[in-house]
C-alpha positions in Angstrom: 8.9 -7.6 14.5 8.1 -6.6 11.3 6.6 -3.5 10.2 3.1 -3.4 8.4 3.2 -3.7 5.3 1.3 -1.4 2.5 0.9 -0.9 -1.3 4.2 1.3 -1.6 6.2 -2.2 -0.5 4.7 -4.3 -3.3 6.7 -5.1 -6.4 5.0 -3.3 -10.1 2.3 -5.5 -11.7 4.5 -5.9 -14.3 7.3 -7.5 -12.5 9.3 -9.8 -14.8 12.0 -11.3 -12.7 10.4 -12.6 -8.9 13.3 -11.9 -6.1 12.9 -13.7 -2.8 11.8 -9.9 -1.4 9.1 -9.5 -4.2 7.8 -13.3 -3.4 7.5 -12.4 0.5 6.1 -8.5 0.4 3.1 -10.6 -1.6 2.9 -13.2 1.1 3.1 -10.5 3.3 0.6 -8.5 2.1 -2.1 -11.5 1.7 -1.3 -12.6 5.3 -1.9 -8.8 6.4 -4.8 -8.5 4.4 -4.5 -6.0 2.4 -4.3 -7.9 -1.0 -6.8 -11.5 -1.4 -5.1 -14.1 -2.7 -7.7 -13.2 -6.0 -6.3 -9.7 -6.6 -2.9 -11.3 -6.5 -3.4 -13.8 -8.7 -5.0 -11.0 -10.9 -2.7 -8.1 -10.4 0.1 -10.2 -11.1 -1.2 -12.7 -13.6 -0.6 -16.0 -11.9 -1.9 -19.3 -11.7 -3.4 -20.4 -8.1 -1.0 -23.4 -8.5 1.9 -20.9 -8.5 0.7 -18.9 -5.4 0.2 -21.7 -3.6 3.8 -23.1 -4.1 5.2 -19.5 -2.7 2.6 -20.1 0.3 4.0 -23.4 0.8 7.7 -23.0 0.9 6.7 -19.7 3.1 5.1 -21.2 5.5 8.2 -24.8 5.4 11.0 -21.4 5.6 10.1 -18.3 5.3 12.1 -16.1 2.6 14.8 -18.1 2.3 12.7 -21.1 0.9 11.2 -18.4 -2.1 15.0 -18.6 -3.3 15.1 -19.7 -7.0 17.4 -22.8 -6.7 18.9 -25.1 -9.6 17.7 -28.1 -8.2 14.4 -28.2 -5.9 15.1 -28.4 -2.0 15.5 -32.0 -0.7 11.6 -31.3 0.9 9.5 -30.9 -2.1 
């Protein structure tokens, strides 16, 4: 089981270089509710087309899918 997540877990605004981790303690904190998908997209300054990629390949395998490959996953 996980433990709930709060603002301390969530990577700096101005994060340059997205880990796997920082990718899922945003999913995280979205599926919790305590971030909207708005102030994530604002806070961070990403495109709704980019959030929703992490979303998918979080929900298709969790945070092994937010890995930054060479080559995109037979699946997408």
């Amino acid at each position: 089981m996980r433990s709930a997540v709060t603002k301390a877990d969530l990577p700096s605004p101005d994060t340059k270089r997205w880990t796997a981790r920082h990718k899922a303690a945003v999913l995280r904190a979205i599926e919790a509710g305590l971030l909207t998908r708005e102030q994530v997209m604002l806070r961070y300054s990403m495109s709704s087309e980019e959030l929703v990629e992490w979303e998918r390949r979080w929900a298709y395998d969790g945070a092994r899918a937010l890995k930054v490959t060479r080559r995109p996953p037979s699946w997408v």
